[in-house]
N, C-alpha and C positions, 0 to 999 in steps of 0.2 A: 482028581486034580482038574481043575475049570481049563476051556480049552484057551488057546494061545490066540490074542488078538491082537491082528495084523494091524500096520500102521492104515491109520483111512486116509489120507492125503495119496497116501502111492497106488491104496484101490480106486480112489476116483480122477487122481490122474489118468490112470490105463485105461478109464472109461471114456474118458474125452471132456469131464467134467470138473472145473476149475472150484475151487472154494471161494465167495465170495468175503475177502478182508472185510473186518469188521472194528470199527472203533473202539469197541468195549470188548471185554474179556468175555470169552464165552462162555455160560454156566450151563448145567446140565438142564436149568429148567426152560433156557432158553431154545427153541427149536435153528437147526443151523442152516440157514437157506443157499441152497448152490442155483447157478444157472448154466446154460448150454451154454459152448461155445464151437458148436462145428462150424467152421466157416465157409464151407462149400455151402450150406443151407442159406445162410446170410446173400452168398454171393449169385445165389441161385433166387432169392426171391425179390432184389434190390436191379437184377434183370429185366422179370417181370414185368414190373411197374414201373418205366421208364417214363418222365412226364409229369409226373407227380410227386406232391411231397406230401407227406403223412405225416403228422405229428409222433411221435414213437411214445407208444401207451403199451401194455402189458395186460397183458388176459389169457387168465389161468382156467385150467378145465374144472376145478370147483371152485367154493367157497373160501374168500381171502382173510389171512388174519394182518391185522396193520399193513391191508395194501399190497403184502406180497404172497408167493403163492402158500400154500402152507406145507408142501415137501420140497421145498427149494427151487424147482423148475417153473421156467418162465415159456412160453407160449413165443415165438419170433417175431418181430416187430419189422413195418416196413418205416426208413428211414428214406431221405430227401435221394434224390435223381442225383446220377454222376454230373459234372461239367458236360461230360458227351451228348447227353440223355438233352439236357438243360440246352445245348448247343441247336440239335435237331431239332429241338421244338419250338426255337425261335425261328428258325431256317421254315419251317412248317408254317408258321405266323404269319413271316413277310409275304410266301407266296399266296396266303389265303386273302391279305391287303391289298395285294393287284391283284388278282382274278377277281377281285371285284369290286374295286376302281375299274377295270376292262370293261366289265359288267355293266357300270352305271354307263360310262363312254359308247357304250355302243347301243344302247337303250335309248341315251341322248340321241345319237344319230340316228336309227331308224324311228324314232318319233318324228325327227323335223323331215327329213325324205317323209314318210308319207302325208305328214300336211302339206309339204309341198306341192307333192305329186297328186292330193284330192282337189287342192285350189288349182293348177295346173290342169285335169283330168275336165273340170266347169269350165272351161275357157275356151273359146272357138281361137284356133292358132292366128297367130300374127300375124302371117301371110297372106291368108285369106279374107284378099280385098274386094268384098262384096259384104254387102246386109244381107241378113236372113230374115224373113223368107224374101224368098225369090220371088220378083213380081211381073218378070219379063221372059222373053226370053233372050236375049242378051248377056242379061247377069243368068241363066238356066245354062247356057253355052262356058262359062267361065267357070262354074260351080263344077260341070262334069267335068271340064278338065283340069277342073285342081284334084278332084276325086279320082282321075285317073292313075293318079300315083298312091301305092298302099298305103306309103306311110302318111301321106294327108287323111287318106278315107279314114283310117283309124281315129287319128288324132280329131279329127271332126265327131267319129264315131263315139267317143269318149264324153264327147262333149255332150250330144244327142244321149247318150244313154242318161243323163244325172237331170234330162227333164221330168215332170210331174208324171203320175200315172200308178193306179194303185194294181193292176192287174195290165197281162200285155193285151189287151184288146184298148186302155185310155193311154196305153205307154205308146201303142202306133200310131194312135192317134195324137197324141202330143208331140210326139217327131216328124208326122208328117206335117202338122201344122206349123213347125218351123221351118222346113225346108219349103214350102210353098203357100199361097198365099190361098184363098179362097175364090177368089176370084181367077186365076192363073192356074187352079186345079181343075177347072171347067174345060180346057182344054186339053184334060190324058184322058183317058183309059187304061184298066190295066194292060190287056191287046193291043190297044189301038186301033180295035178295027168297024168300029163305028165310027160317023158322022166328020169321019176324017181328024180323028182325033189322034194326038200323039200317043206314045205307046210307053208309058211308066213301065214296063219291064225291061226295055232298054236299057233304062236309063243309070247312070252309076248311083244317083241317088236313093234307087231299090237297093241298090247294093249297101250303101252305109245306112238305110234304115234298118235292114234284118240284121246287119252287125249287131248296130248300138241297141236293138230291143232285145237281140240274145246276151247282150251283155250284162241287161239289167235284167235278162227272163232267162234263165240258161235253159230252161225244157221245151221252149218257145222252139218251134221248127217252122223252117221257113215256109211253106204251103201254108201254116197259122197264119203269118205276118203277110201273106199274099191275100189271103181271104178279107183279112180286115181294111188291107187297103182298098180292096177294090170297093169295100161296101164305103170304105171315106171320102173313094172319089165317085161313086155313083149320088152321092149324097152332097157333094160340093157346091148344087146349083141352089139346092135350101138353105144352106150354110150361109151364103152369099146373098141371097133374099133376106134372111134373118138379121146377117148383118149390117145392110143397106138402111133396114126399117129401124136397129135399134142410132143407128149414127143421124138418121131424119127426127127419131125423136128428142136426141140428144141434144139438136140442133134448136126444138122448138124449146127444152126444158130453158136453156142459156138466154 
């Protein structure tokens, strides 16, 4: 006697496993295709992937007949992002819109500060009511005491640093040439202690010279910037020869 077969509907129920309805009648030669329906799995991989949306496609561990799997089981599909999901990722969006609007706004402002501050940094300050170089001493007495105060020395210093000079030996010499005149350098020394000559190390103008050359030389140390002046002002009197002869010839060219 052939054994006794159980209804399949109540064996793949208790499996967890639904029969997929079918428009046409089912014949034996037709194969019966079921799909999963555990829903913790669904609600488990629709977690996941929050954010996104997936078209829902279907992919079977072999070979498909008409598209679907060929022992009825389908493969879990990710389907579109909760309202929630959808919610935080716009919330995600806005903030990444201003952090960089912020971004550009503040890019804006530290570009125009520092061109300001380099046209600014070229500029002998307002206050200081004298020409450079100094041709007297008169205006020499005015210049140290606007240099007496730090925050002129600097703001002069700033200015001095952004003259010509490819190495700090043409950079002390481009500074010292604006602070003094060639003719009006014939009267220092570094000391002072020749021929009754005034003493450039006194004076506050050494002081905002070794600034503005460290500023533009940062390894420049001051006995360097000491050394090279003194060979500038030992050399002031040929300076001032040279410049006499080229201004007599300038005069014959005209």
């Amino acid at each position: 006697m052939p054994p006794r077969i159980r209804d399949v509907s109540t064996v793949l129920n208790n499996s967890g496993i639904n029969i997929i309805p079918s428009s046409s009648p089912v014949s034996t030669s037709s194969p019966v295709f079921l799909k999963s329906t555990r829903a913790s799995n669904s609600s488990r991989l629709s977690q996941s992937f929050s954010c996104t949306s997936t078209p829902s496609t279907s992919k079977t561990d072999k070979g498909d007949i008409n598209g679907d799997a060929p022992f009825g089981f389908s493969t879990p599909t990710l389907t579109k992002s909760s309202s929630e999901s959808n919610g935080f990722c716009d919330q995600v969006l806005d903030y990444l819109i201003t952090i960089r609007t912020q971004n550009r706004q503040i890019l804006k402002l530290l570009t125009t500060n520092t061109h300001n501050n380099s046209i600014k940094a070229f500029e002998l300050p307002d206050d200081l009511e004298l020409t450079l170089p100094v041709s007297n001493l008169t205006d020499l007495r005015r210049l140290e005491e606007y240099l007496s105060d730090n925050t002129n020395l600097s703001a002069v210093a700033s200015y001095l640093s952004g003259l010509g000079g490819r190495d700090p030996t043409t950079k002390t010499n481009a500074v010292l040439r604006k602070l003094m005149t060639n003719e009006f350098a014939m009267k220092f020394s570094f000391l002072g202690t020749r021929q009754k000559k005034g003493a450039f190390v006194e004076l506050n103008a050494r002081k905002v010279l070794i600034r503005a050359v460290q500023f533009a030389c940062k390894d420049i140390t001051e006995s360097d910037i000491d050394k090279f002046t003194k060979d500038w002002l030992k050399h002031a009197p040929k300076r001032f020869e040279s410049e006499i002869k080229r201004k007599h010839a300038q005069k014959h060219q005209d």
